[in-house]
gemmi code that builds the backbone of each chain (N, CA, C; Angstrom):
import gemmi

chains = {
    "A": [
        ("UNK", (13.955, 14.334, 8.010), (13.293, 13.146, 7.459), (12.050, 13.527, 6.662)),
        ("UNK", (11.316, 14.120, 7.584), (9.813, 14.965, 6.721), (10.494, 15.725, 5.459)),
        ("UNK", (11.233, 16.411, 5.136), (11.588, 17.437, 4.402), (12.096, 16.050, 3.163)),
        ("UNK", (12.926, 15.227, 3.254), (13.851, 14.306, 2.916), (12.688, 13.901, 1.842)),
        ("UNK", (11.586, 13.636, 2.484), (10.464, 12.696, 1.892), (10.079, 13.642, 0.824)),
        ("UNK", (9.573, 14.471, 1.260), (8.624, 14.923, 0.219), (10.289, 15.446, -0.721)),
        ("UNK", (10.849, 15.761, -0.952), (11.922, 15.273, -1.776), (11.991, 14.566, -2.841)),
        ("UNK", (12.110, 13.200, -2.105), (12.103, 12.432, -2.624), (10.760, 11.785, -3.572)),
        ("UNK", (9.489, 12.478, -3.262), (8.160, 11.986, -4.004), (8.611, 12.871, -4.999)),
        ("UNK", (8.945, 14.220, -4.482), (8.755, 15.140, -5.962), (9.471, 14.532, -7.216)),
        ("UNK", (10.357, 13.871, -6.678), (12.414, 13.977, -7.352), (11.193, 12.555, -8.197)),
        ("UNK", (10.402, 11.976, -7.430), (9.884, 10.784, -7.975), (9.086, 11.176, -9.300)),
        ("UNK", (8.312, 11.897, -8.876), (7.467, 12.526, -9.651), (7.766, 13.059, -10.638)),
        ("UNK", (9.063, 13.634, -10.638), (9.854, 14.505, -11.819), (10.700, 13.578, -12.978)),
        ("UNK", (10.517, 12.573, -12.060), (11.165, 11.513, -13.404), (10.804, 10.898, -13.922)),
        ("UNK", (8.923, 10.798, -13.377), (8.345, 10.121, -13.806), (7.770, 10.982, -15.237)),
        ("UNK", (7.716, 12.207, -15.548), (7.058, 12.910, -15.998), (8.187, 12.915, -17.436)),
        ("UNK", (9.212, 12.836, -16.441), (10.736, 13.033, -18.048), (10.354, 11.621, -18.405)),
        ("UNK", (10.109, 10.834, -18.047), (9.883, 9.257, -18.937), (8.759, 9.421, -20.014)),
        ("UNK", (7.530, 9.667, -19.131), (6.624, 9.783, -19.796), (6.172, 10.957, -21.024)),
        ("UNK", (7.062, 11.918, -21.052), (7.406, 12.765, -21.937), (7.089, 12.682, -23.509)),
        ("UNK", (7.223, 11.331, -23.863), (7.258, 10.969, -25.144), (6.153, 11.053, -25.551)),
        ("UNK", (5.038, 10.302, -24.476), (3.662, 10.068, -24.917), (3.187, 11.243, -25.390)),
        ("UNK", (2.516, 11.208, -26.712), (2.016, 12.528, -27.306), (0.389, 12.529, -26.504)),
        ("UNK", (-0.044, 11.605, -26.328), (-1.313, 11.166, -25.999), (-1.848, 10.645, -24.215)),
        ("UNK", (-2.845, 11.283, -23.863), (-2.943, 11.164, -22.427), (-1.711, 10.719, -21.502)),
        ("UNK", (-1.197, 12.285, -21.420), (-0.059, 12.365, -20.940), (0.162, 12.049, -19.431)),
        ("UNK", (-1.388, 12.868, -18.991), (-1.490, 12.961, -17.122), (-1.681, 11.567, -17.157)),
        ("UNK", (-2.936, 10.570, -17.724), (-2.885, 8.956, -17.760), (-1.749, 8.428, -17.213)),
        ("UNK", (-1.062, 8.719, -18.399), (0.769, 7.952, -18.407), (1.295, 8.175, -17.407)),
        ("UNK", (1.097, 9.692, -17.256), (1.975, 10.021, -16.022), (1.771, 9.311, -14.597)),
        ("UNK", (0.102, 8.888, -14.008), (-0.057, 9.129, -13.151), (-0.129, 7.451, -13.088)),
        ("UNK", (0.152, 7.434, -14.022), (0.282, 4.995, -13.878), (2.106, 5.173, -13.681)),
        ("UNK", (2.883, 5.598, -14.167), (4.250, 5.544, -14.490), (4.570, 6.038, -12.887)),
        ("UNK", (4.093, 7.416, -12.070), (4.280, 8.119, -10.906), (4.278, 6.430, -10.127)),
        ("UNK", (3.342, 6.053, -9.740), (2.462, 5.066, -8.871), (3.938, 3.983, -8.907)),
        ("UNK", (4.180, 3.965, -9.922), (4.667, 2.375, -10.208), (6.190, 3.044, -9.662)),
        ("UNK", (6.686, 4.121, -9.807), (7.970, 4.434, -9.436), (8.142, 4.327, -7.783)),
        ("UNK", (6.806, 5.253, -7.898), (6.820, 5.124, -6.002), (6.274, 3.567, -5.296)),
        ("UNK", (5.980, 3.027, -6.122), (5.823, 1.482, -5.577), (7.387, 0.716, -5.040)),
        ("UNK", (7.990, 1.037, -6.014), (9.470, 0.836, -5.753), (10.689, 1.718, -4.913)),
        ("UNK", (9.939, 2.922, -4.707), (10.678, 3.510, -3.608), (9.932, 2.894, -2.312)),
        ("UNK", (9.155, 2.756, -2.443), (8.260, 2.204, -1.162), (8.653, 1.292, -0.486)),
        ("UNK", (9.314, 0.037, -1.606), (9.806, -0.778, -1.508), (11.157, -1.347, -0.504)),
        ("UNK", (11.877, -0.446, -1.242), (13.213, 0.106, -0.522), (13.300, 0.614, 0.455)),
        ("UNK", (12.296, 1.462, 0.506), (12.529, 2.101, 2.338), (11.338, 0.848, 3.238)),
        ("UNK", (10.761, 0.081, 2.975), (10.310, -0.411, 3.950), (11.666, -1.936, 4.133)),
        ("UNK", (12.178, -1.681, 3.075), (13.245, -2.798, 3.227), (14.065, -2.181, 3.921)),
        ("UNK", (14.852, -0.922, 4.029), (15.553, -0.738, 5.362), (15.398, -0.092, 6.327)),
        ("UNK", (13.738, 0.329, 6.564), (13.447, -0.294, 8.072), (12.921, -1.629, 8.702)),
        ("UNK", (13.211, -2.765, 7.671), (13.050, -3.954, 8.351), (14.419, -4.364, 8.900)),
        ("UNK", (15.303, -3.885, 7.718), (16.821, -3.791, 8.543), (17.555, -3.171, 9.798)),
        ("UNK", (16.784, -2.143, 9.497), (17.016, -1.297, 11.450), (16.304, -2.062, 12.088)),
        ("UNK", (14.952, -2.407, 11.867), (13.836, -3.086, 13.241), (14.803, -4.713, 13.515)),
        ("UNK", (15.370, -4.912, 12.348), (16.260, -6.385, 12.692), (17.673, -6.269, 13.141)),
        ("UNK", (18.366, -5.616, 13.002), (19.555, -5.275, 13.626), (19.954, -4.324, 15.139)),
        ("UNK", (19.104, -3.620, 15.159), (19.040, -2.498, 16.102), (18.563, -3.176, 17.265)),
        ("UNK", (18.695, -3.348, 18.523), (18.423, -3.885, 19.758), (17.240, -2.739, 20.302)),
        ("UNK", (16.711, -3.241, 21.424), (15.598, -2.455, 22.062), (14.260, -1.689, 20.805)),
        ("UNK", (13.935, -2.554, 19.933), (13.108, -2.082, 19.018), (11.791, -3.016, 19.718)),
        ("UNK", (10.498, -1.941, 19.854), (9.129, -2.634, 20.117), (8.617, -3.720, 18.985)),
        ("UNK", (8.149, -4.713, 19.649), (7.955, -6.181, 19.106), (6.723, -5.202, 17.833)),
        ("UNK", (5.492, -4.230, 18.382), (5.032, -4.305, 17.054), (5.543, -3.367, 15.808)),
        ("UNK", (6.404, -2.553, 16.335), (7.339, -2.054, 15.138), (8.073, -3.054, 14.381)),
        ("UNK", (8.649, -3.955, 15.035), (9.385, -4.963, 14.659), (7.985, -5.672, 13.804)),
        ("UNK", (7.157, -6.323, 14.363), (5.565, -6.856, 13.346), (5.847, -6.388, 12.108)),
        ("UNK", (5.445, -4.988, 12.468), (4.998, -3.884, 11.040), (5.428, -4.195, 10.102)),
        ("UNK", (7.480, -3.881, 10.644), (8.291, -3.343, 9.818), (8.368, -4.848, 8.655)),
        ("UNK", (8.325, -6.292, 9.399), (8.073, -7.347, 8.600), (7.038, -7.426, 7.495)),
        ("UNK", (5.624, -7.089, 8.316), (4.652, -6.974, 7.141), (5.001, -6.453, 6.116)),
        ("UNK", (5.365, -4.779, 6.130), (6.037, -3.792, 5.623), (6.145, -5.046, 3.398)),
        ("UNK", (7.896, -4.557, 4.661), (8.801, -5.212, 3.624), (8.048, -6.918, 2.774)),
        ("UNK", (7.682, -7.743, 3.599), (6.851, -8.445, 2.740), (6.152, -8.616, 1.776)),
        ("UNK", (5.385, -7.498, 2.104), (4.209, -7.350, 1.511), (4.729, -6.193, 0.093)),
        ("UNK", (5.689, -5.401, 0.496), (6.508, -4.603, -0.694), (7.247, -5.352, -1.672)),
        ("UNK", (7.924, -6.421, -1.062), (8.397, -7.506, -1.380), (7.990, -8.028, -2.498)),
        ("UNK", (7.251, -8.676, -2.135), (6.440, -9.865, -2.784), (5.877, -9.191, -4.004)),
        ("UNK", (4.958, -8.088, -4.094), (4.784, -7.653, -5.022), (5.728, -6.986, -6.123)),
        ("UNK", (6.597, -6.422, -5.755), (7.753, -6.138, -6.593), (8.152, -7.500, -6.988)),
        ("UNK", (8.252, -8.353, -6.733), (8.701, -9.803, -7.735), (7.896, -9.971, -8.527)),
        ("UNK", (6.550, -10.540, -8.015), (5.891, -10.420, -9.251), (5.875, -9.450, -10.144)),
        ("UNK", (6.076, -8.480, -10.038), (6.354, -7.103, -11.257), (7.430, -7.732, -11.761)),
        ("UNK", (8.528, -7.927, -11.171), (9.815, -8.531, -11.914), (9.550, -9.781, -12.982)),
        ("UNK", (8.881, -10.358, -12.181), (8.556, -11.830, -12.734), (7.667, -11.740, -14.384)),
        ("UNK", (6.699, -11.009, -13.593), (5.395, -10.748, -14.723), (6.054, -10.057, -16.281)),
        ("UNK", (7.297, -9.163, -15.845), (8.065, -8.193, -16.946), (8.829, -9.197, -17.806)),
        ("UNK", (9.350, -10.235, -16.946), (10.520, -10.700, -17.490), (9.843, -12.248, -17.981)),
        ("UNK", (8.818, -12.846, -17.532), (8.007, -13.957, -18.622), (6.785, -13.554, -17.907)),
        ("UNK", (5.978, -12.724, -19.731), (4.337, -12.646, -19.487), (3.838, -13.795, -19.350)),
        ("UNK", (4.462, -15.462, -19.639), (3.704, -16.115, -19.153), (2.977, -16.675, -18.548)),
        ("UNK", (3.965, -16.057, -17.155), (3.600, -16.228, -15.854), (2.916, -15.563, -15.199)),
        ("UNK", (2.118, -14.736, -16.315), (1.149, -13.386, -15.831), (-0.547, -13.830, -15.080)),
        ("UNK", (-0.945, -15.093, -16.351), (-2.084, -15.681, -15.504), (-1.954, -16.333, -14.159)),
        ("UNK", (-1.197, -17.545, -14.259), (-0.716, -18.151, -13.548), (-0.354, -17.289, -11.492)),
        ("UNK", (-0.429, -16.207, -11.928), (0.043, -15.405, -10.833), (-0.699, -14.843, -10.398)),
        ("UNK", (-1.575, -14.223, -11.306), (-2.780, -13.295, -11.209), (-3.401, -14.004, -9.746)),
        ("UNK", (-3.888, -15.230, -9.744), (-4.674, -15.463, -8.534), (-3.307, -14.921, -6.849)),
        ("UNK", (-2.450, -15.515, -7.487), (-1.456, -15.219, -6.243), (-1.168, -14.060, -5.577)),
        ("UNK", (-1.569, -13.152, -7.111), (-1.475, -11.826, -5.909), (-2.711, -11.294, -5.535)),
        ("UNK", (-3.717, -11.626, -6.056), (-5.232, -11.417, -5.283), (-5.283, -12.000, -3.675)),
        ("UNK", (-4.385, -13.020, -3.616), (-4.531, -13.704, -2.647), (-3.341, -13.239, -1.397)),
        ("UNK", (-2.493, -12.405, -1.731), (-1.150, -12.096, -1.290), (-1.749, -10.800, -0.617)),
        ("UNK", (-2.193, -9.890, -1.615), (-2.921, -8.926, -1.541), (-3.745, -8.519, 0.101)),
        ("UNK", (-4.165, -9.446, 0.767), (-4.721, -9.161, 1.664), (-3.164, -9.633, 2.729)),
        ("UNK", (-1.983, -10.130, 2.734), (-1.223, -9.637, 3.643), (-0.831, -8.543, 4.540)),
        ("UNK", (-0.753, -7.579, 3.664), (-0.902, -5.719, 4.902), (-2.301, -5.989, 5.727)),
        ("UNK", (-3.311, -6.232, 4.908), (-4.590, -6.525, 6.281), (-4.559, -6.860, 6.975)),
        ("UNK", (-4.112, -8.550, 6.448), (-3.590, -9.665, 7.883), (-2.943, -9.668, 9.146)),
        ("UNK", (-1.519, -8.747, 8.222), (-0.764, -8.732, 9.131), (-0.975, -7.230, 9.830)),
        ("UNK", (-1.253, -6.354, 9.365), (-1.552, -4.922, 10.419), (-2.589, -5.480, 11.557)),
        ("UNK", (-3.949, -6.084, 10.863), (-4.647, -6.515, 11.693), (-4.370, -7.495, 13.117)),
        ("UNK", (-3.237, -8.689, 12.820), (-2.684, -9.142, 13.707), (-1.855, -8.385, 14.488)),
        ("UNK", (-0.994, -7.637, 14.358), (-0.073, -6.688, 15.040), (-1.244, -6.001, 16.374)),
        ("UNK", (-2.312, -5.387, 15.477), (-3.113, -4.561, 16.470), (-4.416, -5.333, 17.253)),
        ("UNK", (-4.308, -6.211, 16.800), (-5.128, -7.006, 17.589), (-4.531, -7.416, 18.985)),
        ("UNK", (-3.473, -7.762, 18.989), (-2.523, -7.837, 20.090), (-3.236, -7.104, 21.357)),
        ("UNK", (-3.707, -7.902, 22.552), (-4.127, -7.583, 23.488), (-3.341, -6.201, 24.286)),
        ("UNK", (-2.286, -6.622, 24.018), (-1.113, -6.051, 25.067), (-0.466, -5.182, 23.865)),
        ("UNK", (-0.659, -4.507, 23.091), (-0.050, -3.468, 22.071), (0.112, -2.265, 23.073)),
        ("UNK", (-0.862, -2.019, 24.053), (-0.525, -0.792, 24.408), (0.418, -0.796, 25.817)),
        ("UNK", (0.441, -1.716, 25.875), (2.192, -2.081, 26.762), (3.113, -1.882, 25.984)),
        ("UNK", (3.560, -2.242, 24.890), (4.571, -2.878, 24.362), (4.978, -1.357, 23.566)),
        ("UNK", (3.656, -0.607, 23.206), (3.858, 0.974, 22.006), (4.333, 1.659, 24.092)),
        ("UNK", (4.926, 1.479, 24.497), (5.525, 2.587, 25.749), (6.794, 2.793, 25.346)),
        ("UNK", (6.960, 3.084, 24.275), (8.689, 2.774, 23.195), (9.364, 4.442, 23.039)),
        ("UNK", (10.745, 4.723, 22.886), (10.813, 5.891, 22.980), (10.347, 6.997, 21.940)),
        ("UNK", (9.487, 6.798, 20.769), (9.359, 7.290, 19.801), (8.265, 8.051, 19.771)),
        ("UNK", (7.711, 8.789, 20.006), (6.005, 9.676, 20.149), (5.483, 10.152, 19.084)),
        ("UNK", (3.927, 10.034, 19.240), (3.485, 10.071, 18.270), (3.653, 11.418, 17.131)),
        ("UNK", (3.185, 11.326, 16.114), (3.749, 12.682, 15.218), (2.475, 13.688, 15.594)),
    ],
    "B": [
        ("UNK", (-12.500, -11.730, -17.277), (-14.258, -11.968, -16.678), (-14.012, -12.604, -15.187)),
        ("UNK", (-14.361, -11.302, -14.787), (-14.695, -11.621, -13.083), (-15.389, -13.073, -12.398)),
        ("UNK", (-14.333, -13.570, -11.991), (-14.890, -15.180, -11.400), (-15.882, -14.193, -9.994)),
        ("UNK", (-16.298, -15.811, -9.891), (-17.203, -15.708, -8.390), (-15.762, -15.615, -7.201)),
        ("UNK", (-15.127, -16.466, -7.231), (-13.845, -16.410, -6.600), (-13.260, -14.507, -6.469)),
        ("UNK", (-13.382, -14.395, -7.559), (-12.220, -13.036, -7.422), (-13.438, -11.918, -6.891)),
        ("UNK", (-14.844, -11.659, -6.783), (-15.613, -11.055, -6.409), (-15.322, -11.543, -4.762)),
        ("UNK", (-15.874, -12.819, -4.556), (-15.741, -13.026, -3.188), (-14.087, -12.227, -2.279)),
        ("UNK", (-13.290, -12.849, -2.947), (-11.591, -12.279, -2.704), (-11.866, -10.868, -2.409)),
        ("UNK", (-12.568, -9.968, -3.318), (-12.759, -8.546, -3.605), (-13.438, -7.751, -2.109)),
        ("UNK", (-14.603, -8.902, -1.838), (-15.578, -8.190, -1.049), (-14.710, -8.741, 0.540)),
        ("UNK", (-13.908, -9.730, 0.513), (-13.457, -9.997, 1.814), (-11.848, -8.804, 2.053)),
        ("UNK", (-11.288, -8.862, 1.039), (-10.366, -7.337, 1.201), (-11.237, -6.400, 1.460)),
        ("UNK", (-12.436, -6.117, 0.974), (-12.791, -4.486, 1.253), (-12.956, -4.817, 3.283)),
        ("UNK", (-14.000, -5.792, 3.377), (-14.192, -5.784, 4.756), (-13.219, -5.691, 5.556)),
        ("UNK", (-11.970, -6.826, 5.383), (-10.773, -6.926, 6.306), (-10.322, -5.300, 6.407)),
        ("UNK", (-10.148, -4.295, 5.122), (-10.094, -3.156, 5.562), (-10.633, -2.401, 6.608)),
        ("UNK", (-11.837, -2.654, 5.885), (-12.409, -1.559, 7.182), (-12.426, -1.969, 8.959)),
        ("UNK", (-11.901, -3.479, 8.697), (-11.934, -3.881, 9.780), (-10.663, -4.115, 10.955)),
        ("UNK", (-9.690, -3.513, 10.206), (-8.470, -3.666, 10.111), (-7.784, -1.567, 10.735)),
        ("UNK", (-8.657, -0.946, 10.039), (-9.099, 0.406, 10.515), (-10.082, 0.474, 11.864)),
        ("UNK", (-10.852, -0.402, 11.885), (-11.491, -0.383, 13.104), (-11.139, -0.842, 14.399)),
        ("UNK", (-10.028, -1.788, 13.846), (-9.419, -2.309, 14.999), (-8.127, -1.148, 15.629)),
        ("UNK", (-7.689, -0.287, 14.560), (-6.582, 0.261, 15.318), (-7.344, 1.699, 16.013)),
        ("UNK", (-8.454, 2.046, 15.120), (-9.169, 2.653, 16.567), (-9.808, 2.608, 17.698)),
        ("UNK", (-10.036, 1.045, 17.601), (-10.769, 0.712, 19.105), (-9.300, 0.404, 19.692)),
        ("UNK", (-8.380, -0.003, 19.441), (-7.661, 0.125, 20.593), (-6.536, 0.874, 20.748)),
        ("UNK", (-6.981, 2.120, 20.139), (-6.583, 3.464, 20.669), (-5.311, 3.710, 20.634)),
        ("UNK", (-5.422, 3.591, 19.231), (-4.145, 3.930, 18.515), (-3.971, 4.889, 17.285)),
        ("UNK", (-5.263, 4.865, 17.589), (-5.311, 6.101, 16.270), (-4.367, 6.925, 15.987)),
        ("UNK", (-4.178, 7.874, 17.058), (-3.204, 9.383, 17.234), (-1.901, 8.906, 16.600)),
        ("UNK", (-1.268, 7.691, 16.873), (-0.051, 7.224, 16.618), (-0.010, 7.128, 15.148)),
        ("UNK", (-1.029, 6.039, 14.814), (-1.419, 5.322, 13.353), (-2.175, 5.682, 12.480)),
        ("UNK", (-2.494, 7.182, 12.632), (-3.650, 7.948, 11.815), (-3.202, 7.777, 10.478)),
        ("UNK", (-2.169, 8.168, 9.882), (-2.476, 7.653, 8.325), (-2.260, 5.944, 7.920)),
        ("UNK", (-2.218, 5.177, 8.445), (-2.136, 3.954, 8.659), (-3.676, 3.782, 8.453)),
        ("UNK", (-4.693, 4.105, 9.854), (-5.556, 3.668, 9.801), (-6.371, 4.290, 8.414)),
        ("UNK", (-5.999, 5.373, 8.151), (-6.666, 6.329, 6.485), (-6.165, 5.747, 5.526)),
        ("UNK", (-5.296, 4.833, 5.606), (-4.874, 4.190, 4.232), (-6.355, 3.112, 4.170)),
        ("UNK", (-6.545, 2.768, 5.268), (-7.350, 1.331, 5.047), (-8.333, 1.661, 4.889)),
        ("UNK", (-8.969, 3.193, 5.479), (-10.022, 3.224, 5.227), (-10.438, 3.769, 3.763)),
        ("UNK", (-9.328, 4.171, 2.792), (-9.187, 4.787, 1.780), (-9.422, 3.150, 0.682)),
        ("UNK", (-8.418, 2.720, 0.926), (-8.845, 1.535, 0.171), (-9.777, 0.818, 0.606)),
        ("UNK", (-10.570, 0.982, 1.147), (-12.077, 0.120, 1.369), (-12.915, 0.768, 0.243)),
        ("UNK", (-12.598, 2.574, 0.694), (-13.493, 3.171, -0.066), (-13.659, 2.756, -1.719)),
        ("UNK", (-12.075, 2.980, -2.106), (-11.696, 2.605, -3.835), (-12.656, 1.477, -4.041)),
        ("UNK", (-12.338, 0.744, -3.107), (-12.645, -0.799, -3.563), (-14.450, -0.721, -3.383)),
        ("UNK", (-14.868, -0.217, -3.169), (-16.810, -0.200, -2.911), (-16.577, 0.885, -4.175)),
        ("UNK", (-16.059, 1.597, -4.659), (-16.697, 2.804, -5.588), (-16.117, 1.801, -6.644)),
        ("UNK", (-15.322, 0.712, -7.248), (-14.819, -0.056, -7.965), (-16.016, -0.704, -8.418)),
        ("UNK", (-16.422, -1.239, -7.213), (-17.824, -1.933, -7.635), (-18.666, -1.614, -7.928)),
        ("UNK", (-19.433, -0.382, -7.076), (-20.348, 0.372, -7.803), (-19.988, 0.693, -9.308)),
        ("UNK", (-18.864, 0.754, -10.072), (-18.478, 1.215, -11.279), (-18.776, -0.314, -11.536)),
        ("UNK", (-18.647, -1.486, -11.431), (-18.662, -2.278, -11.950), (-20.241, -2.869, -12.120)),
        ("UNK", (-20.885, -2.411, -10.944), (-22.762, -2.796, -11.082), (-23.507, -1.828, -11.999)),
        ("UNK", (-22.611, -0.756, -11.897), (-23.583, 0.201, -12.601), (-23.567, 0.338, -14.087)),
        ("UNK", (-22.187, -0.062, -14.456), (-21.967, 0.226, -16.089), (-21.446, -1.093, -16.334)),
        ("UNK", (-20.943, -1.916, -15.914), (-20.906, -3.340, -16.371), (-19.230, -3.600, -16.457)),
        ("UNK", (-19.065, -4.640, -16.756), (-17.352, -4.855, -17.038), (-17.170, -4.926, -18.675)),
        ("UNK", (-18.203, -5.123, -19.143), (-17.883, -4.756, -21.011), (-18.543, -3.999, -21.256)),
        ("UNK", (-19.206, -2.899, -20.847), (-19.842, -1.801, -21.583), (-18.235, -1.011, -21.349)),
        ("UNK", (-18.565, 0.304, -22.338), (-17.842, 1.555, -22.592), (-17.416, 1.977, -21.550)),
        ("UNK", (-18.108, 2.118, -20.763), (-18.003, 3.047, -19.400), (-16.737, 2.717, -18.866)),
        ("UNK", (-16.803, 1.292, -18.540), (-16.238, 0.359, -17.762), (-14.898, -0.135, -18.603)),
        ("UNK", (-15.163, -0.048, -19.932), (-13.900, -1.315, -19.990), (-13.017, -0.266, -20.719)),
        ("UNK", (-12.699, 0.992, -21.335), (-11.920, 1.979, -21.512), (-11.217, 3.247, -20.556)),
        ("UNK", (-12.331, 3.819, -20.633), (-11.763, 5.500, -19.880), (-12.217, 5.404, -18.408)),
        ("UNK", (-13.227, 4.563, -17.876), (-13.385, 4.637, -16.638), (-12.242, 3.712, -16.473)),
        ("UNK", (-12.614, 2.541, -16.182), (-11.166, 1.375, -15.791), (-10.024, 1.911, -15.326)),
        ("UNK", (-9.553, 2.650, -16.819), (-8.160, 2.936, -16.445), (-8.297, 4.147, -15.342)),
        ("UNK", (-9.003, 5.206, -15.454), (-9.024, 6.441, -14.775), (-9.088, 6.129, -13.453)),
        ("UNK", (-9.791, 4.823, -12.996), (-10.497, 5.013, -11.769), (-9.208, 3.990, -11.421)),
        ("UNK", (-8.494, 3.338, -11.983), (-7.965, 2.393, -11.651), (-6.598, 3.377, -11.594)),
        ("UNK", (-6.386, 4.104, -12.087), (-5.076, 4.999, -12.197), (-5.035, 5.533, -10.804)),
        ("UNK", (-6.740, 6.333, -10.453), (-6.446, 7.173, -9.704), (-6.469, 6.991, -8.124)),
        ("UNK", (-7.102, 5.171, -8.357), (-6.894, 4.240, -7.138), (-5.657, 4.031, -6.800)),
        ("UNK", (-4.614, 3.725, -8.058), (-3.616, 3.249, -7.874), (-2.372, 4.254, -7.322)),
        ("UNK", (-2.510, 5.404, -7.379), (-2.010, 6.877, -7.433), (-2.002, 7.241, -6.385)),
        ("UNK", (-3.491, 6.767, -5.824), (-3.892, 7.772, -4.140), (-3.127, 6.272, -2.843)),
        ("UNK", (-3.706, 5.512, -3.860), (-3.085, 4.218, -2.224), (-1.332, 4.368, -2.782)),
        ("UNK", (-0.666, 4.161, -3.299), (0.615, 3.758, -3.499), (1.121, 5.505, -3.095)),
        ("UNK", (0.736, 6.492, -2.824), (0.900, 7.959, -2.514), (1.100, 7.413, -0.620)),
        ("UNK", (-0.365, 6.920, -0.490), (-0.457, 7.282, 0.800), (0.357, 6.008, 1.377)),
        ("UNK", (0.703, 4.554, 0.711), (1.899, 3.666, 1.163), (3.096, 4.419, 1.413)),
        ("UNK", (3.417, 5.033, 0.728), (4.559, 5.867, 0.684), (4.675, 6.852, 1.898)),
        ("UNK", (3.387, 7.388, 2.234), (3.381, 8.248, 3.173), (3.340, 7.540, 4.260)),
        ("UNK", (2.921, 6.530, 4.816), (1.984, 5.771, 5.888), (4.060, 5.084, 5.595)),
        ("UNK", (4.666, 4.806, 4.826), (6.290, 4.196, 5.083), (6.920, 5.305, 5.560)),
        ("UNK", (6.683, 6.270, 5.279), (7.466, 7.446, 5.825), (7.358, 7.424, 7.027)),
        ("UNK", (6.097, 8.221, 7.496), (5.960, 7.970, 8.986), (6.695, 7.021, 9.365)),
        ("UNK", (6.347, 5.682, 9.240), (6.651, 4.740, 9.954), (7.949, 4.269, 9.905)),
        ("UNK", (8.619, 5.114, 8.766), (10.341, 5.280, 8.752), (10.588, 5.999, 10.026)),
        ("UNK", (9.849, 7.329, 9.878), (10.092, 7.671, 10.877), (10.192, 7.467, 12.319)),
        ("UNK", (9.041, 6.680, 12.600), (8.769, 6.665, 14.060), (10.007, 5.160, 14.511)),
        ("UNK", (10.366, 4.448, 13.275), (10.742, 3.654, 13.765), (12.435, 3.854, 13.487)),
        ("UNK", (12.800, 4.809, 12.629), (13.584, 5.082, 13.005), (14.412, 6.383, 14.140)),
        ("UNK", (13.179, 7.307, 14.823), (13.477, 8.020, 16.236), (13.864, 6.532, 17.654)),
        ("UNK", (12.995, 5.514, 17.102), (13.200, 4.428, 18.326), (14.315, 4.011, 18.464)),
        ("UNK", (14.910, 3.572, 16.837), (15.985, 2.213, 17.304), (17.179, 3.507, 17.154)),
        ("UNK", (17.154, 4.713, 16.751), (18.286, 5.402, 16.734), (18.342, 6.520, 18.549)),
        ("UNK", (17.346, 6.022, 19.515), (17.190, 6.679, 20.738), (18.163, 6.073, 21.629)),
    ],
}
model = gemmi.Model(1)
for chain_id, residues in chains.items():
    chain = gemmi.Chain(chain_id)
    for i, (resn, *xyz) in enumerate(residues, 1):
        res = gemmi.Residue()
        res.name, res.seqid = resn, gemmi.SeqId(i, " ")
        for name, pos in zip(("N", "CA", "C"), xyz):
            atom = gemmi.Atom()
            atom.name, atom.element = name, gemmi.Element(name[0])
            atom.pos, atom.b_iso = gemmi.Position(*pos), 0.0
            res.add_atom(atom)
        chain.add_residue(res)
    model.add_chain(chain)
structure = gemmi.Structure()
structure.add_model(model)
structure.setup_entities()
């Protein structure tokens, strides 16, 4: 899985660099806005299917199960608006406040997860720490 | 042009960060959630050195509205969406050693 990952950033990284290729002009710039935005969308995807294991899979801890919701939500949501924003700039102002405001969801919700009185009952799960 | 709204929005994300990091080390979870809790405390940081870029050189001077902006905004955007990625990994991980145990 560790090995898998960094893999997969490089493999990210490497395609981000063949895209950005063209730019004759602040290349690392390009590169390193184009990198971000690729791995925003891998990010995406893998927190979307571990919301699918934390939802299908039986005996999963309630705040993994939390997380894995925030997770994907919050990956979610912003990848639409990217979709949205690409496909009518009109809807670019109009949104702007929404994701300032969306924006603090991973806070919210990490913060609620660990606020949880009883988290350290519930983390007695078979998985240990790295 | 920065509303009062989107400053206020600004300064209540930076806090919920750090507060949000503080909470998973007071209840002693760190060891588990260490890059979790370094993401938040990473973006608190961006977000206070954002501002300082924004008190110190302005939002329409040079500084601010060309080569810093983008740079600082690139390299904000670079280091948190790096360490999302990392902080999903882990947490691919850990959550997938559970439901596959």
């Amino acid at each position: 899985m560790r090995v898998g990952s960094i893999v997969i950033t490089a493999g990210v990284g490497i395609w981000s660099l063949a895209i950005v290729q063209a730019a004759s002009t602040r290349l690392i710039s390009r590169w390193i806005f184009e990198y971000s935005q690729d791995l925003y969308f891998v990010s995406t995807v893998a927190a979307l299917i571990l919301f699918g294991f934390a939802t299908y899979k039986p005996n999963v801890p309630k705040p993994v199960h939390q997380l894995a919701f925030v997770f994907a939500g919050y990956f979610l949501f912003f990848a639409l608006m990217y979709v949205i924003r690409y496909l009518s700039p009109l809807w670019g102002a109009p949104l702007a406040g929404l994701v300032g405001l969306f924006g603090m969801w991973l806070p919210l919700g990490v913060a609620y997860v660990f606020y949880d009185p009883n988290i350290n009952k519930s983390l007695d799960d078979p998985y240990p720490p790295l | 042009m920065i509303t009062s709204a989107d400053i206020v929005l600004w300064v209540y994300a930076t806090v919920l960060s750090v507060f949000v990091a503080f909470v998973i080390i007071v209840r002693g979870q760190f060891r588990r959630f260490s890059v979790l809790a370094t993401y938040f405390a990473i973006v608190a940081a961006m977000s206070l050195l954002r501002l300082h870029v924004l008190n110190a050189y302005g939002f329409k001077s040079p500084n601010m509205s060309i080569s810093t902006t983008f740079r600082i905004s690139c390299c904000a955007f670079s280091c948190t969406l790096s360490l999302q990625l990392f902080t999903g990994r882990c947490f691919l991980q850990r959550g997938l050693t559970c439901v596959c145990a």
